[in-house]
Every structure is written in C-alpha cells, then in structure tokens.
C-alpha positions, 0 to 999 in steps of 0.5 A, a space after each residue: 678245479 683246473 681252470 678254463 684256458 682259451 689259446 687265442 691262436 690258430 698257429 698248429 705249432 703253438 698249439 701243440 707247445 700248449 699240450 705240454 702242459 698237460 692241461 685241457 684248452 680251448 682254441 680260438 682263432 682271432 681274425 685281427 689286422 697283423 699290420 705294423 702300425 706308423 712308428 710302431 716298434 717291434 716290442 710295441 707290435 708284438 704287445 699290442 697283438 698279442 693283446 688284441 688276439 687275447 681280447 678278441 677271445 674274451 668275447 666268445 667266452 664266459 670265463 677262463 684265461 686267454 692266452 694270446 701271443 705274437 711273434 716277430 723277427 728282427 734283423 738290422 732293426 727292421 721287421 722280417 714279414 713272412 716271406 711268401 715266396 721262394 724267392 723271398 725266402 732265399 733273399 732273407 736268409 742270404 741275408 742272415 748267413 753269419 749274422 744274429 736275428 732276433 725274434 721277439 714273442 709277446 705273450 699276453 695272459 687275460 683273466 675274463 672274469 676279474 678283468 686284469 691282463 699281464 702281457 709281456 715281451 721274450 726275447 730269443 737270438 738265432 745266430 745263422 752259418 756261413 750259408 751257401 746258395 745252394 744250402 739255402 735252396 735246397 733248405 727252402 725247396 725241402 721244408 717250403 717256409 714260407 709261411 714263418 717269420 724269418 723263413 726257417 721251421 726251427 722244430 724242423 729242418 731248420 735247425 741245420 741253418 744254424 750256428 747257435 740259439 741263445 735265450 731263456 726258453 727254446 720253445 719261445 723260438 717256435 713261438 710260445 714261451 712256456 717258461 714265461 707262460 708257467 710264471 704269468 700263469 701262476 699270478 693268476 693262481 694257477 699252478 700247472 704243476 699242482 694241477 696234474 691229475 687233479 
C-alpha cells in the first residue's frame, strides 16, 4: 500500500520535483514567519523551517508523512533574502559575478502517526561568470527573478549565469533534494522504487 505523502510546500517548483517520484501526494501550504531569528545560523534557519512547515502540516491530517523543506542562500556568510526588486536583483548578482554562493536546503520528513522526525540540511555551490551589467539586465529583465533566493531560476534561464554547480544532487538547487528525500524516506519504510505500479 503506498503511503500518504503531504508536501508541506506551495513552491510550484518543489512540487513538480516531487511528481518525480511517481507517487501520489498531498499539498499543503504553511502560513509560517520565514524570519531569521537573533543569532541564528543559516543551517539553524533552514532546520528550524523546514520543521516548522512539516509540523504545521501535521495538524490538518490524520496520517502519512510530511515533507517540508526551506532553502537559503549564502554568499560572504550572510543571508541572500529574495530580492524583490529589479534593482535588488541586479545588485546580488553584481555581487556574485566570479564568486561561489552557496545555497543550503533543509529537509525535514515527519511520520503523523509514530510521532519521529528526521530532518537534515544539503548543501549545493553555484559558482557565477564573469558577469557584465548588461548581462545582468538583460537576465533580469527576460525571466524577472525576483521572487528566488539568489535572484536567478536555475531550471530556467538562469543557467547561462553560471560557470559551475558542484553538489550531490541537481534538483537540491531548485530547491528539494530528492536524492537525500529517497534515503529519509526509506528509514520510514518506504521505498519509492518498490512502490511503482504498486
């Protein structure tokens, strides 16, 4: 029997990573404060939400497991909000040209039933051109980031900003590591393999 999973998540992108799987899931969308708290560290944020988001879902249903995640990025270890607007955009990623960020995902699986969480954080580097001004308008003005961490859609047009990506897992980088999701899930029991056409 395959289990209920709840994706507690309204990302669109997230969402669509999940149909990967090939499995049938619930979404749900968590009304939480995103707010860094005083002192807190990237890692410490990203857990503490994507926790939060999985445990808000718990309350709306009976059983099945919760999927919540969060993403930041980081560049000079600060926290890169979303930018907003135009000129934010243009800013941050005059900032990245030549350099790494890194974008840090939690992922927080929850079982309703048995009570037991596994949560745990996934590292992905973006290393950026040489960027020129004029890229980066003309970037921002054709896919309008403004919206995502970091100011870029890496699934779209995004990927011409780059000069590499180095991580485990591509999809960690749109923002759900599903490679890091198949093992979590399988300390629950559940295989995703096993379970097709089941």
């Amino acid at each position: 029997m395959k289990p209920t999973l709840i994706l507690a998540s309204s990302s669109p992108f997230r969402q669509q990573l999940l149909t990967k799987f090939n499995l049938p899931f619930q979404s749900f969308s968590p009304d939480i404060d995103e707010s860094p708290l005083v002192d807190e560290t990237p890692e410490q944020l990203v857990t503490r939400l994507s926790e939060q988001k999985a445990c808000v879902a718990t309350k709306h249903f009976q059983e099945g497991l919760v999927i919540g995640s969060d993403q930041v990025a980081v560049f000079n270890n600060t926290i890169l909000g979303k930018p907003h607007t135009k000129e934010n955009a243009v800013a941050q990623l005059s900032s990245f040209s030549g350099h790494t960020v890194t974008f840090l995902t939690g992922l927080s699986v929850f079982d309703i039933q048995s009570d037991k969480a596994i949560t745990t954080v996934v590292p992905f580097d973006v290393t950026f051109k040489t960027l020129t001004l004029e890229q980066i308008n003309a970037y921002c003005d054709a896919e309008q980031p403004y919206n995502c961490a970091g100011s870029f859609k890496s699934e779209g047009l995004g990927i011409c900003l780059f000069e590499k990506l180095s991580g485990d897992d591509p999809n960690t980088l749109i923002g759900l590591p599903l490679i890091t999701l198949t093992k979590v899930l399988a300390e629950f029991g559940v295989d995703v393999l096993t379970l097709q056409g089941a």
